[in-house]
KOLNU-328636 format. One line per 10 residues: their letters; for each residue x, y, z of N, C-alpha, C. Coordinates in steps of 0.05 Angstrom, whole numbers, always signed. Layout:
# KOLNU-328636
A = X/Y/Z/X/Y/Z/X/Y/Z  ...
# end
This chain:
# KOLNU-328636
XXXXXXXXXX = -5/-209/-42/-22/-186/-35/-6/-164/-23  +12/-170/-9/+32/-153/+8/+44/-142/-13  +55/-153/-35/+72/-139/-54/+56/-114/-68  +30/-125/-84/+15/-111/-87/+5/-86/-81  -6/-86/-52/-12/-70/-38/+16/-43/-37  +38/-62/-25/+59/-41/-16/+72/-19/-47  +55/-38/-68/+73/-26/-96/+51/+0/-100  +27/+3/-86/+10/+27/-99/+28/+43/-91  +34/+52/-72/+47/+79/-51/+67/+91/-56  +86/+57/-72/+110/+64/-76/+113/+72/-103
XXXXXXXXXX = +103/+65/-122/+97/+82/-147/+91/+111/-148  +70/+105/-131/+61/+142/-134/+88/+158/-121  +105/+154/-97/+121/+160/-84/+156/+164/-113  +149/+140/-118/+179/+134/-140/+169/+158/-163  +142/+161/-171/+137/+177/-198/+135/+209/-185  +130/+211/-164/+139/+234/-156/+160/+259/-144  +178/+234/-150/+212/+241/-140/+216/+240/-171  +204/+239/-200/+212/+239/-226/+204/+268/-226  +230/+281/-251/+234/+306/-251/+201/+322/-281  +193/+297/-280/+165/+314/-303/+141/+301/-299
XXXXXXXXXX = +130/+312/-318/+94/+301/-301/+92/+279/-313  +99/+273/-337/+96/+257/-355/+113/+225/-339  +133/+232/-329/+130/+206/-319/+114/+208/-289  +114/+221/-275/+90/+212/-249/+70/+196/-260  +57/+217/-282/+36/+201/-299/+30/+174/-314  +63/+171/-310/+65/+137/-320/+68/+111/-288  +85/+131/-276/+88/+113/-239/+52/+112/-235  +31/+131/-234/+7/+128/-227/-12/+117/-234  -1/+106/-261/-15/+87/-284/-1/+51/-278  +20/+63/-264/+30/+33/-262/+17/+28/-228
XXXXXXXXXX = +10/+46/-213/-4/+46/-191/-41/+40/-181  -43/+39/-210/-73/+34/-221/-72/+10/-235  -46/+2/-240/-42/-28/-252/-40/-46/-214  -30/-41/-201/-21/-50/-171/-64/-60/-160  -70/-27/-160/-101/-37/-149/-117/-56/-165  -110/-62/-190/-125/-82/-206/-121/-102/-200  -88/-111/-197/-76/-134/-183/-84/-144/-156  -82/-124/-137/-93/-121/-109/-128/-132/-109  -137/-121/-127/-181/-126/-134/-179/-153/-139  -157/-165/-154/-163/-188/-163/-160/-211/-134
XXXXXXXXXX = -133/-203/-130/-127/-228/-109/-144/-229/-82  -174/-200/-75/-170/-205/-64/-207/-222/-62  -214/-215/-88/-232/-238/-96/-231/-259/-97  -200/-269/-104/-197/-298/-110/-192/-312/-72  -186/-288/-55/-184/-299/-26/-206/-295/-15  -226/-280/-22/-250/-294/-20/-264/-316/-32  -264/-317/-56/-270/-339/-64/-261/-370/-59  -241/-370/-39/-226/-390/-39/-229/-393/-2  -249/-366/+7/-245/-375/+33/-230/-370/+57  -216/-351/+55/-197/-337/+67/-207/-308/+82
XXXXXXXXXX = -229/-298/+68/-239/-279/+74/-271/-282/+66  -281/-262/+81/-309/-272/+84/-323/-252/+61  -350/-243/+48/-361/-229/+35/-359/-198/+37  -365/-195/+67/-357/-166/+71/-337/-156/+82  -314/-159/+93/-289/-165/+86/-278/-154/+59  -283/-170/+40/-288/-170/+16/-299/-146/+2  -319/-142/+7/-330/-115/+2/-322/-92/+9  -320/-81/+39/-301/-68/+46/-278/-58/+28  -254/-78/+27/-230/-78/+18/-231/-67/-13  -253/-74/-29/-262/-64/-51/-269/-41/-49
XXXXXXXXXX = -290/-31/-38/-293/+0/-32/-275/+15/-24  -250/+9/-15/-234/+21/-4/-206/+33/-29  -210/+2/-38/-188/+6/-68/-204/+21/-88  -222/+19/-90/-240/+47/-110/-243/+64/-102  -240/+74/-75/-237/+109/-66/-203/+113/-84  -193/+94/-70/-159/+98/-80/-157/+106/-110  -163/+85/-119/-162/+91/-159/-181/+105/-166  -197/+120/-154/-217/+146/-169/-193/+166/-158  -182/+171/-135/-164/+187/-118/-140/+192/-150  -133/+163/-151/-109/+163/-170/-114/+173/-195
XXXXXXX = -134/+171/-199/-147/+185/-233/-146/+207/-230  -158/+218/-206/-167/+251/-210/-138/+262/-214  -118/+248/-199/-90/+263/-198/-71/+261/-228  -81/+243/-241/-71/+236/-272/-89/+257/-288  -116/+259/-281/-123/+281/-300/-121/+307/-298  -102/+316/-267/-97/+341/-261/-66/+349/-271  -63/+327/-282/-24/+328/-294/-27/+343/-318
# end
């Protein structure tokens, strides 16, 4: 989850030190690949008990402000 997490920021960060839009636009897509990763595991740590339902929920609402955030900025490229 740590990897995960730490790879959204650093994508957007790595695709934005790239000299065209075209690749940001690929670091931000691989950064929307990270929150899918991140959604998943952190269902499966709820589901497994580790975290509780809202907890859970939370953390979800929070990664969908993020990846609507990340879209709007891919469709402004």
């Amino acid at each position: 989850m740590t990897r995960a997490a730490s790879s959204i920021p650093s994508n957007i960060a790595e695709g934005f030190r790239r000299r065209y839009s075209n690749e940001f636009r690929q670091f931000l897509h691989m950064s929307l690949g990270s929150i899918a990763e991140l959604e998943t595991q952190i269902t499966i740590a709820q589901r497994l008990g580790y975290i509780d339902k809202t907890r859970e929920e939370t953390f979800l609402g929070e990664l969908d402000k993020i990846s609507r955030m990340t879209m709007g900025l891919i469709k402004k490229l």
